[in-house]
C-alpha positions as CSV (number, residue, x, y, z in Angstrom):
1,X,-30.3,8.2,-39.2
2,X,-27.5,6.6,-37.4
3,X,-26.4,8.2,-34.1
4,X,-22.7,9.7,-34.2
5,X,-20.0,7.4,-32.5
6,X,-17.0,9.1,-31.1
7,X,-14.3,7.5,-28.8
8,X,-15.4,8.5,-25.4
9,X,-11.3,9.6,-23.6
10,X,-10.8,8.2,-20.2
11,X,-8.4,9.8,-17.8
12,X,-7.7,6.2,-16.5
13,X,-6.3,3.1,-18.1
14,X,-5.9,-0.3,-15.8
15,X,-2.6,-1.9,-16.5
16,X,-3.0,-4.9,-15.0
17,X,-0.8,-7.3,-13.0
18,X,-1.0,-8.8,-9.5
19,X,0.4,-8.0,-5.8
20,X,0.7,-10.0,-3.0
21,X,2.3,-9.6,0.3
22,X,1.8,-12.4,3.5
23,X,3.4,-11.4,7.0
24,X,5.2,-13.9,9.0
25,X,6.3,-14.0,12.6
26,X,9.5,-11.7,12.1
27,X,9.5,-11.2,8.4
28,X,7.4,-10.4,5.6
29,X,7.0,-11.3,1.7
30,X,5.7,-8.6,-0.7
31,X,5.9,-9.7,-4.1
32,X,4.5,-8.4,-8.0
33,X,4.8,-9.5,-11.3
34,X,6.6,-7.4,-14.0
35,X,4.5,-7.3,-16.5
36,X,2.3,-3.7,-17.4
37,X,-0.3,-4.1,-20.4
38,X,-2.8,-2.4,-21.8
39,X,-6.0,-3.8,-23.4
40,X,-4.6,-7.1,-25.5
41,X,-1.0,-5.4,-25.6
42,X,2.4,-6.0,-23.0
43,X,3.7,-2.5,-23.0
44,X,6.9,-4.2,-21.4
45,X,7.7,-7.0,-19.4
46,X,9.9,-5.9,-17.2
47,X,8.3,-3.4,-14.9
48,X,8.5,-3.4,-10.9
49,X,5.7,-2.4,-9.2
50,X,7.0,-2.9,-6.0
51,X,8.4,0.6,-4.2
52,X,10.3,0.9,-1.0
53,X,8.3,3.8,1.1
54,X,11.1,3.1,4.3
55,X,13.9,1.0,5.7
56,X,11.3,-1.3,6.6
57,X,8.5,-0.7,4.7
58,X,7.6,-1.5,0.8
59,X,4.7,-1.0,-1.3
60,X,3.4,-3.7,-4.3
61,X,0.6,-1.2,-6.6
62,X,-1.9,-2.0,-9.5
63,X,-4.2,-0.1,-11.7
64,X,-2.9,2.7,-13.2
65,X,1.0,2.8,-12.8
66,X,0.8,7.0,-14.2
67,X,-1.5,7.3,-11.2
68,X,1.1,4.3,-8.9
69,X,4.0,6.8,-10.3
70,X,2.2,10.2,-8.8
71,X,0.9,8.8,-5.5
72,X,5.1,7.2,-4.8
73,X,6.3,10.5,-5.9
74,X,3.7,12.0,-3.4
75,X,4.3,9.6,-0.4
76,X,8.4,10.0,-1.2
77,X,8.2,13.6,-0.8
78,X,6.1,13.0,2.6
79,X,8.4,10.6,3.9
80,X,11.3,13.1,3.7
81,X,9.5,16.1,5.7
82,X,8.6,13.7,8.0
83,X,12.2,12.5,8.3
84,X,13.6,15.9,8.7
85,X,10.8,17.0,11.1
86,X,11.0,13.8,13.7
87,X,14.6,12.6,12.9
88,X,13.9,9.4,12.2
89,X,12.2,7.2,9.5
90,X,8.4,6.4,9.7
91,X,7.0,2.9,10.8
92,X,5.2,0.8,8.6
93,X,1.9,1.5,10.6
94,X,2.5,5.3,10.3
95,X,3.6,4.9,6.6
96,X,-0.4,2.6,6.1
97,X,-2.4,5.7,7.5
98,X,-0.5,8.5,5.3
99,X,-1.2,6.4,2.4
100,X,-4.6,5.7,3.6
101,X,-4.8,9.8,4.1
102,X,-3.2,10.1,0.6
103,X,-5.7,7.8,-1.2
104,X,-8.6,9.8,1.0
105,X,-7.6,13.1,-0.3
106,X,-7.5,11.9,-3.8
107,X,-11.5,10.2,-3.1
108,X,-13.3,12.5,-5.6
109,X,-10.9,12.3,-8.8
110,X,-9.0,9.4,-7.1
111,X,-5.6,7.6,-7.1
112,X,-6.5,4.2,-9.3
113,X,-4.3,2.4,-7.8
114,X,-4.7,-0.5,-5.3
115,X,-2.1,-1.0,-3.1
116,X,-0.5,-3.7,-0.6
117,X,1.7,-2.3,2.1
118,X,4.1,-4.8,3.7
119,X,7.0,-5.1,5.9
120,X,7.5,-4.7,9.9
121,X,6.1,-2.9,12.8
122,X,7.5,-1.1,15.9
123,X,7.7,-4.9,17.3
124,X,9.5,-6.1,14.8
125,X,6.5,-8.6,13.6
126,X,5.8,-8.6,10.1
127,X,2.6,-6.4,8.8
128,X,0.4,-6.1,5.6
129,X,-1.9,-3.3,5.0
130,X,-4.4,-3.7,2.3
131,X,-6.1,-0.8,0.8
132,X,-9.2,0.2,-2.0
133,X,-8.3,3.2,-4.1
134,X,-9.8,6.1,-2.0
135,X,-8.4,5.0,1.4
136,X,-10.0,2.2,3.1
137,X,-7.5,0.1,4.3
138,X,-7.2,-3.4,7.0
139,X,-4.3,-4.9,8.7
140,X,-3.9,-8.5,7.4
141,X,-1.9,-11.7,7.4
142,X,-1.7,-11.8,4.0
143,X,-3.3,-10.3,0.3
144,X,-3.8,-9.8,-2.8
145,X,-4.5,-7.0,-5.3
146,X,-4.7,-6.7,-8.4
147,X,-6.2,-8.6,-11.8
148,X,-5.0,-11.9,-10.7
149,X,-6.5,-11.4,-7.2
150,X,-9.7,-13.2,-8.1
151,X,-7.6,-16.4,-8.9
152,X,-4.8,-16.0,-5.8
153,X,-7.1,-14.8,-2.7
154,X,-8.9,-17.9,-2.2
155,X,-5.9,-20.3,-2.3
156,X,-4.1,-18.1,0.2
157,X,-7.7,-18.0,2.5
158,X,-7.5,-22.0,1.9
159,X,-3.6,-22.3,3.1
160,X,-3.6,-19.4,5.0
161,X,-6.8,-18.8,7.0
162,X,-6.2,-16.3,9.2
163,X,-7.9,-15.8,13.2
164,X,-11.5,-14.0,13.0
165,X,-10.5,-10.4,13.8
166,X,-13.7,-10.2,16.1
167,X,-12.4,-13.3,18.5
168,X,-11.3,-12.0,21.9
169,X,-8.4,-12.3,23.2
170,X,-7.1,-10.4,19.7
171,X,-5.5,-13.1,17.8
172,X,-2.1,-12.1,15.5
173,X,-2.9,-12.0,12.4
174,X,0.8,-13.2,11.1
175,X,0.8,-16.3,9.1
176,X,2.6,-19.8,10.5
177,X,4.5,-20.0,7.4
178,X,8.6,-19.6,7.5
179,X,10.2,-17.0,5.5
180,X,10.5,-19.7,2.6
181,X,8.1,-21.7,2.8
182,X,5.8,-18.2,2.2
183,X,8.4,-17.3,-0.7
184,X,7.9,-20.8,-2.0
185,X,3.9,-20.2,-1.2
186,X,4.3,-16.6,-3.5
187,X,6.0,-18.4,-6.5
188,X,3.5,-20.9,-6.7
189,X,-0.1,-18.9,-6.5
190,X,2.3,-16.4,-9.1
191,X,2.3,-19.2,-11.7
192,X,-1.2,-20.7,-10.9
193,X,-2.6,-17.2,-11.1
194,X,-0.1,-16.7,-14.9
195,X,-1.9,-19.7,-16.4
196,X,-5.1,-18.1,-16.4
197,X,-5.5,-14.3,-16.3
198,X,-3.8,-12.6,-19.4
199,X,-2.6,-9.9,-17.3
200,X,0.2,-11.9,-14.6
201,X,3.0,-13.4,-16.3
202,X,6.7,-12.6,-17.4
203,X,8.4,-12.7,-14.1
204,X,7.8,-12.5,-10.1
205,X,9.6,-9.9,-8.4
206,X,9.7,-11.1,-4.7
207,X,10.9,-8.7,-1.6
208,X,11.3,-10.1,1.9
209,X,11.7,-7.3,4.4
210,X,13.5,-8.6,7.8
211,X,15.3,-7.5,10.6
212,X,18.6,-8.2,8.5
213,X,16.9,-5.6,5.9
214,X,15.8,-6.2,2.5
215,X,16.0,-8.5,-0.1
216,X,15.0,-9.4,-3.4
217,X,14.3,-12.9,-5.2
218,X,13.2,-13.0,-9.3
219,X,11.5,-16.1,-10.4
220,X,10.8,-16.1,-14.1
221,X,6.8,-17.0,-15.0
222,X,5.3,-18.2,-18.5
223,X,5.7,-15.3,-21.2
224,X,2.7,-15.7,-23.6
């Protein structure tokens, strides 16, 4: 007798796409591609998955954008009682532990979504936070999350390598690169990273956070 087949229904979905975010000396680039799909199908090519947390602070997310949708609406509503509590916006740093608190909270049914945080600290250097979906997170020069990850980390490791973290005196872990020549650096691992996974492509949305605020750049990638 054959055994009964039934379609097993999963709370999660993954709908692809790729984040990167690299931290200069007084600026730093966070940038995702638009596209969400889910199995073999684009459910539209034009979606951001970038959020702005802060003033100076902005958050690239992967995975499950219901899930991305629920934890921004969660760290939004966070932000504000801490605004009206302490009078002021949070830092990036502050802004990288409540999400890591978030993400922790979330550890037995969690948050699948895996995040980049980028943008500038109390000094006014740039910082990247890089996260796993129930909390764990680094400071970094630069990373990558996401389904082209596999295909974008080691080029930015190769171009990028940053200081051991265990080398003494601490090392900064901001990355040499000008504010365009990292853009340039994001456009191109974008369209290596588009001719090979199925999941990155359409377009590049690109955000460089500096002390002159925040901007935005669009660079269009292959669309098959």
């Amino acid at each position: 007798m054959a055994t009964k087949q039934q379609a097993n229904w999963s709370p999660y979905d993954n709908n692809g796409g790729t984040c990167v975010a690299i931290a200069g000396a007084d600026y730093c680039v966070i940038a995702a591609d638009t596209r969400m799909s889910t199995g073999y199908s684009i459910l539209t090519r034009d979606y951001s998955k970038i959020s702005k947390l802060a003033d100076k602070c902005v958050m690239a997310s992967s995975g499950f954008q219901a899930d991305v949708k629920a934890l921004q609406k969660n760290l939004a509503a966070r932000h504000l009682i801490y605004q009206h509590q302490h009078n002021k916006q949070m830092s990036c740093p502050a802004m990288a532990q409540l999400l890591s608190n978030t993400l922790y909270y979330k550890r037995f049914f969690p948050y699948y979504a895996f995040n980049v945080l980028g943008g500038l600290d109390n000094e006014g250097k740039g910082c990247v936070f890089t996260y796993d979906a129930v909390g764990s997170y680094e400071r970094v020069g630069y990373s990558s999350q996401g389904s082209g990850s596999t295909l974008i980390m080691p080029v930015l490791d190769n171009q990028l390598k940053s200081p051991s973290p265990l080398l003494l005196p601490a090392v900064d872990a901001v990355t040499p690169l000008s504010e365009s020549e990292a853009v340039d650096m994001v456009k191109d691992v974008f369209a290596s990273a588009a001719e090979r996974d199925i999941y990155t492509g359409d377009k590049v949305e690109i955000v460089i956070v500096n002390a002159g605020g925040i901007r935005r750049e669009y660079t269009d990638l292959r669309k098959d």
